[in-house]
DRENKOL-605576 format. One line per field, with one value per residue (C-alpha): x, y, z; residue number from 1; chain. Coordinates in pm, 1 decimal, decimal comma. Layout:
c1	[X_...];
c2	[Y_...];
c3	[Z_...];
seq	[NUM_...];
mol	[A_...];
END
This chain:
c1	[184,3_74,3_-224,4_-335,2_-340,8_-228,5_93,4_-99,0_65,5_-69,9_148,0_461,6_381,1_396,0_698,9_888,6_763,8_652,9_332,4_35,1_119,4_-166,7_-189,8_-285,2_-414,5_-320,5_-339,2_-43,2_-274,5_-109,4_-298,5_-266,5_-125,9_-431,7_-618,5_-431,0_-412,3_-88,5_-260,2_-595,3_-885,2_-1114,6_-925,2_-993,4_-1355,2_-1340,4_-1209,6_-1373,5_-1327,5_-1098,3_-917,0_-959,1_-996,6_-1019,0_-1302,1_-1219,5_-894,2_-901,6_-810,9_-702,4_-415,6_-68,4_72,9_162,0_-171,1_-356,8_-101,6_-185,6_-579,6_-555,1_-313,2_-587,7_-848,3_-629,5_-491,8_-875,0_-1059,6_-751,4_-503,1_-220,0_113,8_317,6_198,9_225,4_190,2_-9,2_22,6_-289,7_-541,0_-394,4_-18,9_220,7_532,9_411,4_626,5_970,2_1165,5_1248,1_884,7_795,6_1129,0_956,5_634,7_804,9_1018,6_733,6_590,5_848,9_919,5_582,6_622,2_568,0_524,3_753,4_772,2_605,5_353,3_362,2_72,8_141,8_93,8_381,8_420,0_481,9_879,2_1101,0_1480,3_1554,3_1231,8_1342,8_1655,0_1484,9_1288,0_1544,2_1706,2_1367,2_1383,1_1718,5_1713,9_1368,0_1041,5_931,3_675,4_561,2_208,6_219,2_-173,7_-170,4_-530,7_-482,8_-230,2_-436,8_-434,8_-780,5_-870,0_-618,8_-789,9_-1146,2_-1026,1_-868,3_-588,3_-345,9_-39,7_18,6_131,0_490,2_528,4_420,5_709,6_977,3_849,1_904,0_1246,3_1359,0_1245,7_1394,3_1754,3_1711,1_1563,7_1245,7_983,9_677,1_302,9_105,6_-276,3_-477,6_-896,9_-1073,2_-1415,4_-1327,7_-1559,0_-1476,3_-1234,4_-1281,3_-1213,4_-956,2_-778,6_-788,2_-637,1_-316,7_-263,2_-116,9_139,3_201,8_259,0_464,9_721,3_754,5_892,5_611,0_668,8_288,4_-45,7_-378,7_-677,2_-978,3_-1356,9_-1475,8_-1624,4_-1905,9_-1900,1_-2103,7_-1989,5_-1775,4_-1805,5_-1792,5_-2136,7_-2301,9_-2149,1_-2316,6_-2674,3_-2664,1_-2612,6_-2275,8_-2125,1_-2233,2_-2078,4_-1991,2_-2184,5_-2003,9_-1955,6_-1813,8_-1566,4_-1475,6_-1413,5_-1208,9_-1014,2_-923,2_-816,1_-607,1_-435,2_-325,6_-177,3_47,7_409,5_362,3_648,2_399,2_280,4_-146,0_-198,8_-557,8_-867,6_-1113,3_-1237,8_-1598,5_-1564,1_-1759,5_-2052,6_-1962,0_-2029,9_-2310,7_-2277,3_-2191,4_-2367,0_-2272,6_-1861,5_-1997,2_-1985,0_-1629,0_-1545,9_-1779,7_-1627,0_-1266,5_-1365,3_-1582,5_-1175,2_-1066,5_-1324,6_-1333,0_-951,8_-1002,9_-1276,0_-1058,2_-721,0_-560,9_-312,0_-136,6_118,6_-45,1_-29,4_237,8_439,6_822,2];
c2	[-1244,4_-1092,3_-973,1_-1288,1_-1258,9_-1597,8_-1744,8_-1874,5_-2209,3_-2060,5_-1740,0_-1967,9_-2148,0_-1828,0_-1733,5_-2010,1_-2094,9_-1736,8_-1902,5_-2095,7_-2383,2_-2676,3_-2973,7_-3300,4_-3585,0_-3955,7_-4283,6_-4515,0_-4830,7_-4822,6_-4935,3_-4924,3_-5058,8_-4971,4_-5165,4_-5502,1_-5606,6_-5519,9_-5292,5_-5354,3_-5380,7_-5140,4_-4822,4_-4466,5_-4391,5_-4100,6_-4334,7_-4425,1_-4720,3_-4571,9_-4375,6_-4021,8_-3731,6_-3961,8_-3844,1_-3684,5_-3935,9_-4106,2_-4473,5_-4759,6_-4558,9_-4469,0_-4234,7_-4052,7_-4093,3_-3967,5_-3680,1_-3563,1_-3613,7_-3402,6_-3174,1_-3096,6_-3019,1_-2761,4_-2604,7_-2566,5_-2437,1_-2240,2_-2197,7_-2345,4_-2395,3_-2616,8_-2885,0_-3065,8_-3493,3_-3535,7_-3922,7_-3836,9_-4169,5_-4416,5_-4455,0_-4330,8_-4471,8_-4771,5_-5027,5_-5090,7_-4823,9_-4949,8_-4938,9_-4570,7_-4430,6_-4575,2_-4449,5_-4086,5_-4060,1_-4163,0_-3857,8_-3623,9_-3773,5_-3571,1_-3259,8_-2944,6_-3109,4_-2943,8_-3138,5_-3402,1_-3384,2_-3726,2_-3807,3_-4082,8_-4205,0_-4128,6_-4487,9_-4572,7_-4418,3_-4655,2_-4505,0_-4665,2_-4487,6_-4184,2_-4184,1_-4184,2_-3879,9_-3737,0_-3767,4_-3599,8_-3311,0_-3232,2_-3284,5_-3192,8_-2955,7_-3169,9_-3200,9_-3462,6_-3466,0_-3647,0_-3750,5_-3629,7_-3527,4_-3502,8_-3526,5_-3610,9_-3964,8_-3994,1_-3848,6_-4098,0_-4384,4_-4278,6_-4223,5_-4555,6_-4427,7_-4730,2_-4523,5_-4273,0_-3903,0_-4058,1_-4190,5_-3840,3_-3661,6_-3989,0_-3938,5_-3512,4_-3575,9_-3809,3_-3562,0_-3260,0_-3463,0_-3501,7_-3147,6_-3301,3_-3014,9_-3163,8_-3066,9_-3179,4_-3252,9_-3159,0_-3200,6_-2918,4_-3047,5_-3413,9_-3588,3_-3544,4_-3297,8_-2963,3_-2625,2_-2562,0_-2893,3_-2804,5_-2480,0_-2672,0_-2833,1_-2503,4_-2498,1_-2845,7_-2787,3_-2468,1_-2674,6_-2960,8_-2734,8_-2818,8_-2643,8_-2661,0_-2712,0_-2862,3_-2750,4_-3020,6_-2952,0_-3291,8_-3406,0_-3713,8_-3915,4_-4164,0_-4566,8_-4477,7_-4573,2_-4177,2_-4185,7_-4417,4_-4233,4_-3962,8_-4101,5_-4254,5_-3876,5_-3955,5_-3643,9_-3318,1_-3108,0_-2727,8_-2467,2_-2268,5_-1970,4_-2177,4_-2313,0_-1969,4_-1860,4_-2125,7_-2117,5_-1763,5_-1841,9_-2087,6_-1912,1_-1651,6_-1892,3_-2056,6_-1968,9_-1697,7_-1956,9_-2196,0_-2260,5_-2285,0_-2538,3_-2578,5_-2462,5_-2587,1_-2876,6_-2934,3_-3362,4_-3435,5_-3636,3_-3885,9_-3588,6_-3665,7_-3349,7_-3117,0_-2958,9_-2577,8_-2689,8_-2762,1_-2397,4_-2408,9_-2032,8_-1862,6_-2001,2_-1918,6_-1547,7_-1568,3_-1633,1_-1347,8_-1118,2_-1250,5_-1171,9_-839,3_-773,9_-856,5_-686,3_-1008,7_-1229,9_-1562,8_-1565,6_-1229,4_-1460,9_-1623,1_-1589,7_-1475,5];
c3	[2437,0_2092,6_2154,4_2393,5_2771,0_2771,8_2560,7_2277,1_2107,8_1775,2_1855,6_1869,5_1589,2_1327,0_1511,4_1409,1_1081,7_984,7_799,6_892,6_1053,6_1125,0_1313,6_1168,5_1375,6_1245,2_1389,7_1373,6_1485,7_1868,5_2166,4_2513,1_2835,4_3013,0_2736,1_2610,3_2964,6_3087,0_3296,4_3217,6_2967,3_3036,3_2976,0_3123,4_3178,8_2978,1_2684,4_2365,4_2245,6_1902,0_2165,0_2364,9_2110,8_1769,0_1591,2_1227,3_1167,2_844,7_954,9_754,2_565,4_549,0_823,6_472,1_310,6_645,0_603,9_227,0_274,7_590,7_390,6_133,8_410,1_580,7_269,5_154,0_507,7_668,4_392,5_587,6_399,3_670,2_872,1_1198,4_1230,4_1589,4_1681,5_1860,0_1977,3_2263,9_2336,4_2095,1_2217,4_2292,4_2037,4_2017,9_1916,3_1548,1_1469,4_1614,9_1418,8_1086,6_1170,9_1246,4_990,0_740,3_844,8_845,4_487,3_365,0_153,1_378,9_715,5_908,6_1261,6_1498,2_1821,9_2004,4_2228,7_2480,3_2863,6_3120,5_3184,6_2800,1_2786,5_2869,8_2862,5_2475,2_2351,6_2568,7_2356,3_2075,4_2122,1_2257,6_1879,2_1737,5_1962,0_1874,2_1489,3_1443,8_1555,8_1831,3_2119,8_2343,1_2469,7_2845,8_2919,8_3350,4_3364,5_3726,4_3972,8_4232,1_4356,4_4469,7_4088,7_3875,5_4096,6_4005,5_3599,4_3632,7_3489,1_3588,7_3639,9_3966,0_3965,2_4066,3_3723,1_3545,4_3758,7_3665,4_3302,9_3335,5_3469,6_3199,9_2939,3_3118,0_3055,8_2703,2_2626,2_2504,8_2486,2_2703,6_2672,7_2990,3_2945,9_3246,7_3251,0_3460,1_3617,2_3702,3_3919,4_4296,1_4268,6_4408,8_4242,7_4509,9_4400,4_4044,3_4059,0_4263,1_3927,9_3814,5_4071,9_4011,7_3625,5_3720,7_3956,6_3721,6_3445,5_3184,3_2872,5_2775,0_2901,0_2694,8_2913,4_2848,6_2986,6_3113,1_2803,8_2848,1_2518,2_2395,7_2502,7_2800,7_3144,2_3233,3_3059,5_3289,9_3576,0_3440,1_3353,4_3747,8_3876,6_4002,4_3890,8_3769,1_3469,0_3487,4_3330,5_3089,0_3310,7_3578,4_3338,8_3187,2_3554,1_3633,0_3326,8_3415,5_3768,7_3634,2_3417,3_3649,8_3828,1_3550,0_3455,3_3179,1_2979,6_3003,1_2577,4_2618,3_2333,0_2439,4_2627,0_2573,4_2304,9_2111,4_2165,0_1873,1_1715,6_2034,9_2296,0_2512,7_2755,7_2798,1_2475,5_2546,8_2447,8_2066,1_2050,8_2077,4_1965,2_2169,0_2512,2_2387,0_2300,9_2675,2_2813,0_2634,2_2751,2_3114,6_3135,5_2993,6_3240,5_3493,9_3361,2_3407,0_3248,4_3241,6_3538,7_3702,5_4055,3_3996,9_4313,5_4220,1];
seq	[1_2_3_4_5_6_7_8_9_10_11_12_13_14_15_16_17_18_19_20_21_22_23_24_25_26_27_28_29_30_31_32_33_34_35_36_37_38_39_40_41_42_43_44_45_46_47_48_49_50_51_52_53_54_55_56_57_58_59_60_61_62_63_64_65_66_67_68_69_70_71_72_73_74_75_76_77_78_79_80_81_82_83_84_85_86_87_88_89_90_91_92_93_94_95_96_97_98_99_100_101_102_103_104_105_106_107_108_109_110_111_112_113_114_115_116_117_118_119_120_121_122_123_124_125_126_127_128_129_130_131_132_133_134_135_136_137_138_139_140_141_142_143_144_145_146_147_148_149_150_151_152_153_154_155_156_157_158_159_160_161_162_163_164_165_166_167_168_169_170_171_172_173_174_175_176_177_178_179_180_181_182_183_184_185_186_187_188_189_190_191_192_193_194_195_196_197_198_199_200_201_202_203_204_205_206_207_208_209_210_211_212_213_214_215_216_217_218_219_220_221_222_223_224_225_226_227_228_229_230_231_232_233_234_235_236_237_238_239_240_241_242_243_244_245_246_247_248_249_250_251_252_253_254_255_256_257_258_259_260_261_262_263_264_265_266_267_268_269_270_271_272_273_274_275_276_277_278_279_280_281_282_283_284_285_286_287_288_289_290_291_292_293_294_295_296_297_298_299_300_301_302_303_304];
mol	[A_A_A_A_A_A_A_A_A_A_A_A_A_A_A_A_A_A_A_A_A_A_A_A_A_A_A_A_A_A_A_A_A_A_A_A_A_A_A_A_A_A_A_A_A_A_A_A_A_A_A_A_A_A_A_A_A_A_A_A_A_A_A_A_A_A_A_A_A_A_A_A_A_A_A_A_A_A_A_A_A_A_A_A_A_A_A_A_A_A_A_A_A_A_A_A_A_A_A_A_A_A_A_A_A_A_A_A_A_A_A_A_A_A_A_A_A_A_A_A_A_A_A_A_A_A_A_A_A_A_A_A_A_A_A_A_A_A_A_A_A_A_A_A_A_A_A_A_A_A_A_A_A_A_A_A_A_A_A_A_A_A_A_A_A_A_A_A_A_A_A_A_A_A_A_A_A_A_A_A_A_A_A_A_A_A_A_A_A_A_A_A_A_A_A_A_A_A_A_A_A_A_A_A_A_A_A_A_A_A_A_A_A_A_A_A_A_A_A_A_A_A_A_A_A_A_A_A_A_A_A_A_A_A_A_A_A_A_A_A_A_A_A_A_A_A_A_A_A_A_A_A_A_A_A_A_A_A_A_A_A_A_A_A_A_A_A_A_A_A_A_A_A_A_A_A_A_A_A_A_A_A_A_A_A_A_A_A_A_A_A_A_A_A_A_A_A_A_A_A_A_A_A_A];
END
């Protein structure tokens, strides 16, 4: 695991490129199903309203513009020398298919990006989009990023997610037949779900065959329904130590092949609570310690 106790995404990343590789987040101006009233209006109640994890995008340009002004920001802070397009806010895959291969191939068209992250919902891949990623992943670096946050049905109902945990495993098998490389998103500390619940996720995400995992902390931000939840008492947030903890027990019980891709996230200038995550460093190097501590790894409980 290179020095990890986890399989760290970054890890992969110099393996295959053999330089510094970084992401960068555009928006392609998509919406959402659960917002333009096919399945609602209202969205997720974790959900800004410029979609989950926007923040530091520069809208209004080209896919290839966002690309070179984001370009000039990682060359200058991290000295990367290959990049990543993320289709990161709402539902990536959501337009016919003639539009999203433009959009792609814009992006690939940029000097020294070297492949494509799609972020979308499970319910947003019909079988002619399918096909088309399918194409990416074979002729290209390619990942898909499949929002699940839960697969609890009691949870998705509360998030009002608009899609069940049926359509996440239809979506996984679709992509398993075209050899499309799928990162799951899963958020630790949702409201009414217990720890015990949580850490079934992991044996969930091991039986599906996900090739990657984003970890989120429940993140309150600014304008969401979440955040009146929250100001009512209806839920309360972990404290950091809890989260560490749980991260840890989580890990140990995820397939060591399992790519981490995330953690833990900072949510902001939008973040409301909790304020502890802006220090976004300190509880990824409380992870590493904790699994040191406990001589522990990913996939130590995995049962073979």
């Amino acid at each position: 695991m290179d020095g990890k106790r986890y399989s760290a995404f970054s890890e992969e990343l110099k393996r295959s490129f053999g330089c510094r590789v970084h992401r960068i987040s555009v928006d392609a101006g998509f919406t959402c199903p659960n917002r333009d009233g096919t399945k609602g209006v209202e969205g997720c109640i974790y959900c800004g309203g410029a979609g989950s994890g926007s923040f530091g995008i520069a809208r209004g340009l080209s896919i290839a513009a966002q690309l070179e002004e984001g370009k000039e920001v990682m060359i200058r802070k991290y000295k990367a020398r290959k990049f990543i397009a993320y289709f990161q806010p709402y539902s990536n895959t959501y337009a016919p298919v003639e539009r999203l291969a433009t959009l792609y191939d814009e992006a690939l068209a940029v000097q020294d990006v070297v492949g494509l992250i799609v972020g979308t919902r499970p319910d947003c891949l019909p079988p002619q989009v399918l096909d088309l990623l399918g194409e990416y992943a074979r002729r290209s670096w390619f990942w898909l990023e499949l929002g699940l946050q839960s697969p609890h049905e009691r949870t998705l109902k509360t998030l009002n997610r608009g899609h069940d945990f049926a359509a996440f495993e239809t979506a996984m098998g679709a992509c398993r037949e075209r050899d499309i490389r799928v990162c799951a998103h899963v958020i630790l500390g949702l409201p009414g779900e217990s720890r015990e619940e949580m850490l079934q996720t992991a044996g969930i995400l091991n039986r599906l065959g996900v090739d990657g995992v984003k970890l989120h902390l429940l993140h309150v931000m600014r304008g969401t329904r979440l955040a009146g939840m929250y100001e009512r008492g209806e839920f309360v947030l972990m404290e950091r130590d809890d989260y560490v903890g749980l991260v840890c027990d989580f890990l140990e019980l995820l397939d060591p092949r399992i790519s981490i891709q995330r953690l833990t996230g900072d949510g902001g200038r939008d973040l409301v609570a909790p304020l502890w995550s802006l220090a976004k460093f300190e509880v990824l190097n409380a992870i590493d310690v904790e699994l040191e501590r406990r001589g522990s790894w990913q996939g130590k409980k995995v049962q073979r």
